[in-house]
Every structure is written in structure tokens, then in C-alpha cells.
VEXDREN-2710 file (C-alpha; in Angstrom, 1 decimal):
% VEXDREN-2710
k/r/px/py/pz
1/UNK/-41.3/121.0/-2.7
2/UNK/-41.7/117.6/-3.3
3/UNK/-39.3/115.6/-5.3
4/UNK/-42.2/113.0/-6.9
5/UNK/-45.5/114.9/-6.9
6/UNK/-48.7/113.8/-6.0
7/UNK/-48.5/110.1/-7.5
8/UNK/-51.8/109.3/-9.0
9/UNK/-51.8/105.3/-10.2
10/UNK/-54.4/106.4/-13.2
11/UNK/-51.7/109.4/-14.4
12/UNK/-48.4/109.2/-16.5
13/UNK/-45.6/109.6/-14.7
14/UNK/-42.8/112.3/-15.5
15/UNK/-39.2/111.3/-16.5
16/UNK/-38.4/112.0/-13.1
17/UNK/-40.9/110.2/-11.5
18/UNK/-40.2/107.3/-13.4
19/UNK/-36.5/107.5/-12.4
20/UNK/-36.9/107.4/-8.7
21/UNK/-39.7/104.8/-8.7
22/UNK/-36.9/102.5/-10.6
23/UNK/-34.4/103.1/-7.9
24/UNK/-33.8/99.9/-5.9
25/UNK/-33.4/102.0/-2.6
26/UNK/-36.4/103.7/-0.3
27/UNK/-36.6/107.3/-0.9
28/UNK/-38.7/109.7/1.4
29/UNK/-39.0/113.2/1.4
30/UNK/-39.9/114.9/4.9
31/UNK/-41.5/118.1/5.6
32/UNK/-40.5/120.9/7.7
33/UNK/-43.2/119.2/10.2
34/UNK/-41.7/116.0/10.7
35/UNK/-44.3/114.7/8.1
36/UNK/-43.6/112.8/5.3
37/UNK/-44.8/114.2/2.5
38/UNK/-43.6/111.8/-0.6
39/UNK/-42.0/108.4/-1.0
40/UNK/-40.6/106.3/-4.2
41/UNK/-42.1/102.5/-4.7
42/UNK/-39.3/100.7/-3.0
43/UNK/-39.9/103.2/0.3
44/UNK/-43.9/102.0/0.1
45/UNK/-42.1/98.1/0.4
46/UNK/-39.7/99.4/2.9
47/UNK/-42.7/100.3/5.1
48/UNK/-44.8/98.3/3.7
49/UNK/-47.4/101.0/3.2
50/UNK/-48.8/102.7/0.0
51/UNK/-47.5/106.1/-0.9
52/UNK/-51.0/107.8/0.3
53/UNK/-51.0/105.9/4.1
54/UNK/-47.3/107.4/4.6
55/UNK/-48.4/110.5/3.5
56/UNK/-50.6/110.5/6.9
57/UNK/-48.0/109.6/9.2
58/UNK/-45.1/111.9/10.5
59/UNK/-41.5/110.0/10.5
60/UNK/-41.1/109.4/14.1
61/UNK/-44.3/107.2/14.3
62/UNK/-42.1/104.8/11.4
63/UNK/-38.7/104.4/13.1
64/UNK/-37.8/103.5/17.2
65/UNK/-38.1/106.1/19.7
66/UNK/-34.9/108.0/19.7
67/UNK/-34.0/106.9/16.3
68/UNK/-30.8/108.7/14.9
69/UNK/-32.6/109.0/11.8
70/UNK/-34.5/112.0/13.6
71/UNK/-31.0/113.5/14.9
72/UNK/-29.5/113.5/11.5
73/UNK/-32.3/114.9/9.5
74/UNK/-32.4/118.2/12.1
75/UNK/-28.6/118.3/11.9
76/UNK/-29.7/118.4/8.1
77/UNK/-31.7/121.2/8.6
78/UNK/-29.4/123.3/10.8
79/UNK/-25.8/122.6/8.5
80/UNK/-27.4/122.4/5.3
81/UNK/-25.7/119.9/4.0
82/UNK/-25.5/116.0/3.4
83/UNK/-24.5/113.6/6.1
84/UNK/-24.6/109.7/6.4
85/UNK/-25.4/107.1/8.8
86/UNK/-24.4/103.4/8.2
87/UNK/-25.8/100.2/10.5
88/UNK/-28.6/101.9/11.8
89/UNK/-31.0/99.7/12.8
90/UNK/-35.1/101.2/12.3
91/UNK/-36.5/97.8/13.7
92/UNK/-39.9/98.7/15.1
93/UNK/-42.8/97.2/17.7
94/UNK/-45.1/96.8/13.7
95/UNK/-41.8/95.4/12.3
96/UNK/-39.5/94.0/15.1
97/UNK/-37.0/91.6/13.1
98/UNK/-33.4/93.9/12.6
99/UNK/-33.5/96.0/9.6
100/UNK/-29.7/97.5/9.2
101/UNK/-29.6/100.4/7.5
102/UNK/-27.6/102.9/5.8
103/UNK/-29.1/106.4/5.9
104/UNK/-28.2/109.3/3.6
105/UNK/-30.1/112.5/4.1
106/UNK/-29.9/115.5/2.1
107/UNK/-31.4/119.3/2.3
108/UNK/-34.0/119.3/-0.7
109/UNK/-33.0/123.2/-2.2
110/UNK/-36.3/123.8/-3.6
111/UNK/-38.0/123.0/-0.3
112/UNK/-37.4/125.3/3.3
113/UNK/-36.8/122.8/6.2
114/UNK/-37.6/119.5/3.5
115/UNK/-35.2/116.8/3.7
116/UNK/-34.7/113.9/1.3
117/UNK/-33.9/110.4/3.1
118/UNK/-32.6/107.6/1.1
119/UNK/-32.4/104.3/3.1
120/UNK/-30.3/101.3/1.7
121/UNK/-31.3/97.9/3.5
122/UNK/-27.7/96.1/4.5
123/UNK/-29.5/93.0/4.2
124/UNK/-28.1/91.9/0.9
125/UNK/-24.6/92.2/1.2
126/UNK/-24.9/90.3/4.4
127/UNK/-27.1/87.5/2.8
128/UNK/-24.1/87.1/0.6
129/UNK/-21.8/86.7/3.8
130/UNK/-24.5/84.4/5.2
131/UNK/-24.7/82.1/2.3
132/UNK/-20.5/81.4/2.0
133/UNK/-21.3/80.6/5.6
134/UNK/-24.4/77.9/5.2
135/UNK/-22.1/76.7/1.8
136/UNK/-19.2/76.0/4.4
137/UNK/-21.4/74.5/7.2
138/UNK/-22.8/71.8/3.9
139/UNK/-19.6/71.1/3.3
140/UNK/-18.6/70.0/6.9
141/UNK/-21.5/68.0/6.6
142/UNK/-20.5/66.7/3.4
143/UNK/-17.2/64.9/5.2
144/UNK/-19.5/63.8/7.9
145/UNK/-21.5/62.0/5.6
146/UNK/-18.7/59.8/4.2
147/UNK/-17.6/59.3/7.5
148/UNK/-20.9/57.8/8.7
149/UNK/-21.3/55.5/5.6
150/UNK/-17.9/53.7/6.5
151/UNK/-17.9/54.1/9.9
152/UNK/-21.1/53.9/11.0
153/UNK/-23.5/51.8/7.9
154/UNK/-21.1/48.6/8.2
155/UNK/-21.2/48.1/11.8
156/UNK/-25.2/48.4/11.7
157/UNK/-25.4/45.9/9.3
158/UNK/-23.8/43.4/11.5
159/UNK/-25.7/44.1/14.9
160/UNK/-28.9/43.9/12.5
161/UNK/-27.3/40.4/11.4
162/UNK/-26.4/39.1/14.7
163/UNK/-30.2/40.3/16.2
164/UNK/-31.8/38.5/13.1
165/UNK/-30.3/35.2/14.0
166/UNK/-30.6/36.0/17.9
167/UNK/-34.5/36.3/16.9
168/UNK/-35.1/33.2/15.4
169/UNK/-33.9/31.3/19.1
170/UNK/-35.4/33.8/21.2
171/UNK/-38.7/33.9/23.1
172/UNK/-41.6/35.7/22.8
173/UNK/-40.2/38.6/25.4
174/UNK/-36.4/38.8/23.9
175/UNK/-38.0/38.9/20.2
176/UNK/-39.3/41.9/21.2
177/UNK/-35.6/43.4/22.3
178/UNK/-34.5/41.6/18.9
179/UNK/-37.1/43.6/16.8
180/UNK/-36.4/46.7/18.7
181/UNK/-32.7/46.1/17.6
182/UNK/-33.2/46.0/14.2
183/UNK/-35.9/48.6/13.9
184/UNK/-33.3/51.3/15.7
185/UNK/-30.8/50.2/13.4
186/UNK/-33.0/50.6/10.1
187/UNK/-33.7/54.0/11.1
188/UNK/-30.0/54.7/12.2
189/UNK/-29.3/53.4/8.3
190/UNK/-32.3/55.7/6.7
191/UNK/-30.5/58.9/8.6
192/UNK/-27.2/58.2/7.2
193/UNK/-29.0/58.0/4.0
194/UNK/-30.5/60.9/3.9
195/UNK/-26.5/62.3/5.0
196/UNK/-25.0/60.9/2.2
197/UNK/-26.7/63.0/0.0
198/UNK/-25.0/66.1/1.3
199/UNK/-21.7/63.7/0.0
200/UNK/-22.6/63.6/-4.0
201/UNK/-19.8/65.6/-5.2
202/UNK/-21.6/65.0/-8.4
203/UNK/-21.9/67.7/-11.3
204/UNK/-25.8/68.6/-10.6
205/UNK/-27.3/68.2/-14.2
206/UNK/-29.2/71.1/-15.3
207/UNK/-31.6/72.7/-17.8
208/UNK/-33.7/75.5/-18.5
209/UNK/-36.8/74.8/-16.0
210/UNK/-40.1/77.1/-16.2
211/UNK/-40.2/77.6/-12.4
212/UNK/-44.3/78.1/-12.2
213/UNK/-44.7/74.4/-13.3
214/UNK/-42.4/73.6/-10.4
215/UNK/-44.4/75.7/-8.1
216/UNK/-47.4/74.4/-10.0
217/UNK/-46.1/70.5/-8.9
218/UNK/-45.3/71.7/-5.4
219/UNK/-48.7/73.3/-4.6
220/UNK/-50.9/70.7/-6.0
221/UNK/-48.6/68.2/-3.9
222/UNK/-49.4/70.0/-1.2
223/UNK/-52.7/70.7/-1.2
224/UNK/-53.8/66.8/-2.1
225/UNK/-51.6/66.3/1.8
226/UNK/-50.0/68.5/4.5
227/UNK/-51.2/71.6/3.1
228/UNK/-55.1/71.0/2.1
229/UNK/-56.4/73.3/5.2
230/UNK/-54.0/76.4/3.6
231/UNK/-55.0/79.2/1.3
232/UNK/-52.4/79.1/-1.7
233/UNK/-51.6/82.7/-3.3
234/UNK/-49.9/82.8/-6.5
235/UNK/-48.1/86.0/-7.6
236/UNK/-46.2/85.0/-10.6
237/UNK/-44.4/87.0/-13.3
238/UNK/-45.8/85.9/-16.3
239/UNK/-42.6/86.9/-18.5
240/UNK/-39.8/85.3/-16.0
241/UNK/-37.2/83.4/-18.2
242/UNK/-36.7/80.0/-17.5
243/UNK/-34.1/79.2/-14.5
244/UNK/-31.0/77.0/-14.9
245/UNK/-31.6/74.1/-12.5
246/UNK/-32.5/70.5/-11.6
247/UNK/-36.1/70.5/-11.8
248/UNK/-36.0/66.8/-9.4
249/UNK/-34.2/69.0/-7.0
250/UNK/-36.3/72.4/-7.3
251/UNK/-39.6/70.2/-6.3
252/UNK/-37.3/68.7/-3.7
253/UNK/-36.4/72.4/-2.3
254/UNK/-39.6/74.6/-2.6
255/UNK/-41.9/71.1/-1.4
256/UNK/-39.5/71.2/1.5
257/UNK/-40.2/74.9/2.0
258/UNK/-44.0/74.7/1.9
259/UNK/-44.1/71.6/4.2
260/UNK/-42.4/73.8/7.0
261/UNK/-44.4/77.0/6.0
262/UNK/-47.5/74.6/6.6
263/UNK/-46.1/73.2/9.9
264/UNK/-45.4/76.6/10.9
265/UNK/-49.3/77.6/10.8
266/UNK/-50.4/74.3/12.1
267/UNK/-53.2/72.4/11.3
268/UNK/-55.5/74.1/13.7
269/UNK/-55.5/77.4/11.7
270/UNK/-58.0/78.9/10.2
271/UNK/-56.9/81.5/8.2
272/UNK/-53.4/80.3/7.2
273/UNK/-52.1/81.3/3.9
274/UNK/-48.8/80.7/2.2
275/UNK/-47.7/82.4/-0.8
276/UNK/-45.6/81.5/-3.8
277/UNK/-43.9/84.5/-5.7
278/UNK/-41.5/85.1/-8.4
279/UNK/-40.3/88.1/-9.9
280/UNK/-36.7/90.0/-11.7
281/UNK/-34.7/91.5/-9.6
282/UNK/-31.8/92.8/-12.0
283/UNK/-28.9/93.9/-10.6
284/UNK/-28.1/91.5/-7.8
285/UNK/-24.8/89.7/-8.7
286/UNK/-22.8/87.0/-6.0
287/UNK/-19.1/87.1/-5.9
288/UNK/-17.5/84.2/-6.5
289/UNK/-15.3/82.8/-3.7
290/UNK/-11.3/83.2/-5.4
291/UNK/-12.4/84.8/-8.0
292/UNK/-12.7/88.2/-9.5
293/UNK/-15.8/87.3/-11.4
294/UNK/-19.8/87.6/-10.3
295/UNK/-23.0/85.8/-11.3
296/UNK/-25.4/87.5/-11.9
297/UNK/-28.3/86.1/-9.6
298/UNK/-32.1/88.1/-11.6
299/UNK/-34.3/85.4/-10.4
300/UNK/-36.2/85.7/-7.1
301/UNK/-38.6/83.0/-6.3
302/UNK/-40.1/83.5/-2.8
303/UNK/-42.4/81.7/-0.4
304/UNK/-43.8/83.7/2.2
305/UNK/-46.5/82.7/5.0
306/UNK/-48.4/83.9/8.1
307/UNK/-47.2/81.8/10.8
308/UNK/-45.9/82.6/14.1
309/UNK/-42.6/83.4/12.4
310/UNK/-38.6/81.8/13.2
311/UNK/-37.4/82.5/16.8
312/UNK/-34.5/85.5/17.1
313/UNK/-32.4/82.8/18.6
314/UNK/-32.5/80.1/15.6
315/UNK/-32.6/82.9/12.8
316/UNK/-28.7/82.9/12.6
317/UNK/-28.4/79.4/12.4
318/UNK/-31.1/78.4/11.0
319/UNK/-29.4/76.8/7.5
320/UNK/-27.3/74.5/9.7
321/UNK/-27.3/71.0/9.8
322/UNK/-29.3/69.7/12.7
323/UNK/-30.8/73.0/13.9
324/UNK/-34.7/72.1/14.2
325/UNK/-37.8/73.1/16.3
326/UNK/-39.4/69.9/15.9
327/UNK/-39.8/67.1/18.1
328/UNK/-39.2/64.5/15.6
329/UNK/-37.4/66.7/13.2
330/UNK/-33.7/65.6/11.7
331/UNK/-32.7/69.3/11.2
332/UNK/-31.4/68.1/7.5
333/UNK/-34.0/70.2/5.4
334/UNK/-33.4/73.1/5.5
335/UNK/-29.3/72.4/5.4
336/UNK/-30.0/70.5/2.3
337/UNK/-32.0/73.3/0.4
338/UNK/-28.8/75.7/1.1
339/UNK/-26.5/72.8/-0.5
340/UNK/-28.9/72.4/-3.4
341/UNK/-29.5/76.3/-4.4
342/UNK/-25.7/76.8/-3.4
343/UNK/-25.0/73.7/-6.2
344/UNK/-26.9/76.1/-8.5
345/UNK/-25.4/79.2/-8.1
346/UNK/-28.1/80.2/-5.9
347/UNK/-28.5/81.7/-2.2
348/UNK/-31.5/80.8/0.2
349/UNK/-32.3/83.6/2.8
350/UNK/-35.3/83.9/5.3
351/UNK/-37.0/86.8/7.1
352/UNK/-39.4/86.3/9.7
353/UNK/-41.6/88.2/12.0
354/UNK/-45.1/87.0/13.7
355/UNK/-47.3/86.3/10.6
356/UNK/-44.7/87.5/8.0
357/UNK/-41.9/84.5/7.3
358/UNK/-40.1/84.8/4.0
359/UNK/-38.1/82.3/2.5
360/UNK/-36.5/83.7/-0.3
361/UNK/-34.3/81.9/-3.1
362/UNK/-32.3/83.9/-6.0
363/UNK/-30.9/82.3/-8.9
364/UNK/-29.1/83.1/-12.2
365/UNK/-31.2/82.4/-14.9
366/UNK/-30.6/80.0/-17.9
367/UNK/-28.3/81.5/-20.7
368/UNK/-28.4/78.6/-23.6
369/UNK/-24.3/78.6/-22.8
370/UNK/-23.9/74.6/-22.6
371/UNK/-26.6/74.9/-19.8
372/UNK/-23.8/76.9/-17.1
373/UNK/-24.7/80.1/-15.2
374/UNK/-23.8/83.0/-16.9
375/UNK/-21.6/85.6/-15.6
376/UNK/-22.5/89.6/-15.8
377/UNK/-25.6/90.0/-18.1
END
């Protein structure tokens, strides 16, 4: 017996219906056969297949070969009774990045030989571990910053002296040397700059901001330059409320965000597409570090595209300051969008896989409380 029914998106659904489809976590139910014979909304995102296509498949073709998913739902079968699984990893060949699981699976009583399976992704909690990690890595950064604009800025500025004045004696040949010693040092001076920021210890001045017009700014910026061979999608929730932020900044963070989604597909694409997202997503709440109290964290603004996707060997460090795949890249953006979400209350995450990259920010939304984040709402 199924625990959803036949789901048909023209029909009301039943109390119970509407209960699992509001669960967070992936819930499938699987037949004596192996197939799976039902499956909650957040198990069609899991899979990222509707409710009717997973209807056709049996579980084994979903997870790895071998998968103790398929152990624990026969020892299921045989004890009749509940067991759990935690850190299991159902990473497949048509989804190979890590998805960490925890697996409960339980005997469904009205159904011989069904089983109920209820998956909860570990991703979160780790994003969270993640994030005090990228927060500490800005802040290292932030003492190297000072430490270059004293240690660093003043000397320049008296080798760029001294090759001025060498210039205006030397001949044609040296004035080149001259030239090429005040260019390296005017773009030695523009790198600390850029630094520096990562030192304003500054309170970050913030309002209510309607997100869309930021993302409205950022794509039409994009699509005028770096971006005007891309497809732009636009998945917007209509009734988000506004978010409690810099709006100089946001541009700053999401036009940073596009630019690399757009580098990622590359110019010679013909069918890139990035996409812009935002949605609630209540219930997510970030621990403060030393204290006992959370922030609630609804808002979830996401930029997704189809590019080749991050390398496994950058993914863990890919937030940190100087970590770049580009030839003439400082490795700054991306550690500066982690310092300015983090300065909001915010976290930045990304999941990749070939033609699936997902940069994903969430942020507490504005309260009307003398313009700080709110705590549990």
C-alpha cells in the first residue's frame, strides 16, 4: 500500500498527502520488487525526477552498485523493524558530486514486503561547518590586508618615485625599464586595494532590499557585457519579503557570481544558460559562534548554470582567498562574496557537477527591528 496515492497535479490532495509533500526530507516508498512505487516532492528534487519517471525505475538503478541502501531495506524486510544508516553516500555516474546521507527505513504495515525510505541530505549541517570555516579564512585575510597597506603600499610609492625621476634622464631603452617599473608597481598598489577591503571592520549599513531589483541590475549588467551570448532564466518568488542587506554590496556579490557562471560556459557556447532563483526556505536557522542563540536564515537566492561544473579538487577550498582557475585571476572574488554574505548573517555554498553548478546564498530576511537580523521567527 502506498503511503501518498497516485498523485495527480489536477486533484486535491488529502491531509496526508499534503503533510508529506511539506516534509523537507525525500520520502520513497519501495515495493516488494525493488520498485518504487511513490515518492514525496522533496524525493522528486532529491532525484531530480517527477513523481511519474520514479515510478518507472526500480531503486537500484538510483543509488551506486552495492549501495547499503539495498542491504538495509532487505534487512527491513526480514526483522521487521526500523533501522538507520548515517553518512552514506548515494553519489551516482547521473549525479557524481558526494551526496551524504542519512537513511531511515521502515516496514510500511499496511504493505507485504513495502518499505518506506526517508533520506536526509547532510549537506546543511556541514554548509554551516563550511561557512565558520570560509568566515575564519576572511578573517586571516583581513590581518593580511593591513599588513600589506603599511608594509607593502609605502615602499611602492617610493620605487614608483625614484623610477619617475630615473625616467625623465633616461634613454629611450631604460624608459622603457622605468615604465615597466611603475606600471608593476600600479598594479602591485590596485591588488592591495582590492585587499584592503577584506580590512573594513566597518558596521555594513543595511536596509530592507527587494532582491529581484538586485538581480534585475545584475542581469541587465550582464547581458549589455560578459554575458550577452547567455540565455537568462528567472525563477522568482513573487511574495519573497524584502532581505536585510547592502544593496551596493548584493550587486557586488551576485554580479561577481554571474561573471564566473559566464566564464564557466565560455564564450564559445551555444546553448549556455544561467539561472537566477529565489525562494523561502523556512526552517533553516545558523548557530551563532559563542552563543546559544540562532538566526534564522528563510531567504535562498540561487544562481545556478550549465557549465562544465567546479573541479573535486577546488570544491573544498574553493571560498579561500587566492584559490582561482584562471590565468589572470586574483582568487579574491569569491573570498570576498563569503566575507560580504558572512557580514550579513548570511552563508554562500556551491554544488557542482558537469552542466549543473549552484551557487547558493541564504540570508535572514528584514524584520523592521532597527534594520538587524532577527533571531528565531
Amino acid at each position: 500500500m502506498s503511503m501518498v496515492g497516485s498523485r495527480n497535479p489536477d486533484a486535491a490532495l488529502s491531509p496526508a498527502e499534503a503533510i508529506l509533500n511539506a516534509l523537507p526530507l525525500a520520502v520513497i516508498v519501495v515495493g516488494s520488487d525493488g520498485m518504487i512505487k511513490d515518492a514525496n516532492v522533496a524525493a522528486e528534487d532529491f532525484f531530480d525526477m517527477s513523481v511519474a519517471l520514479l515510478r518507472r525505475h526500480a531503486l537500484r538503478d538510483l543509488v551506486p552498485f552495492g549501495s547499503p541502501l539495498l542491504a538495509l531495506i532487505e534487512q527491513v524486510r526480514q526483522r521487521g523493524g526500523a533501522v538507520n544508516e548515517y553518512k552514506v553516500d548515494l553519489g551516482t555516474p547521473r549525479m557524481p558530486s558526494e551526496r551524504l546521507v542519512d537513511l531511515h527505513v521502515a516496514p510500511v504495515p499496511e504493505g507485504p514486503s513495502e518499505v518506506v525510505v526517508m533520506l536526509q541530505q547532510r549537506t546543511m549541517a556541514d554548509k554551516m561547518n563550511r561557512q565558520l570555516t570560509h568566515r575564519g579564512a576572511a578573517r586571516s585575510v583581513t590581518a593580511l590586508a593591513a599588513m600589506l597597506a603599511h608594509e607593502i603600499k609605502n615602499p611602492l610609492s617610493g620605487i614608483r618615485g625614484a623610477a619617475q625621476l630615473l625616467e625623465q634622464q633616461a634613454s629611450d631603452d631604460d624608459r622603457i625599464l622605468t615604465r615597466l617599473i611603475c606600471d608593476e608597481a600600479d598594479r602591485i598598489v590596485k591588488l592591495v586595494d582590492r585587499m584592503e577591503v577584506f580590512g573594513d571592520k566597518r558596521p555594513v549599513q543595511r536596509e530592507q532590499v527587494n532582491i529581484h531589483m538586485v538581480f534585475d541590475h545584475v542581469r541587465r549588467l550582464a547581458q549589455s557585457g560578459f554575458a550577452r551570448h547567455i540565455r537568462f532564466v528567472e525563477d522568482y518568488d513573487p511574495s519573497l519579503p524584502p532581505v536585510l542587506g547592502n544593496r551596493d554590496q548584493l550587486v557586488q556579490v551576485f554580479l561577481n557570481l554571474v561573471k564566473n557562471a559566464a566564464e564557466a560556459i565560455g564564450e564559445s557556447a551555444t546553448d549556455g544558460e544561467i539561472q537566477l532563483t529565489t525562494a523561502f526556505r523556512p526552517g533553516v536557522r545558523l548557530s551563532l559562534p559563542g552563543s546559544k542563540s540562532k538566526v534564522s536564515l528563510p531567504l535562498e537566492f540561487c544562481i545556478k548554470d550549465n557549465g562544465p561544473g567546479v573541479s573535486d579538487d577546488l570544491m573544498p577550498n574553493l571560498f579561500d582567498p587566492f584559490v582561482t582557475t584562471k590565468p589572470s585571476g586574483s582568487g579574491l572574488g569569491l573570498a570576498l562574496a563569503a566575507k560580504i554574505i558572512g557580514d550579513h548573517g548570511g552563508i554562500i555554498e556551491c554544488e557542482s557537477q558537469p552542466r549543473r553548478t549552484i551557487f547558493r546564498v541564504l540570508m535572514p530576511k528584514f524584520t523592521g527591528d532597527d534594520a538587524e537580523p532577527g533571531g528565531e521567527t
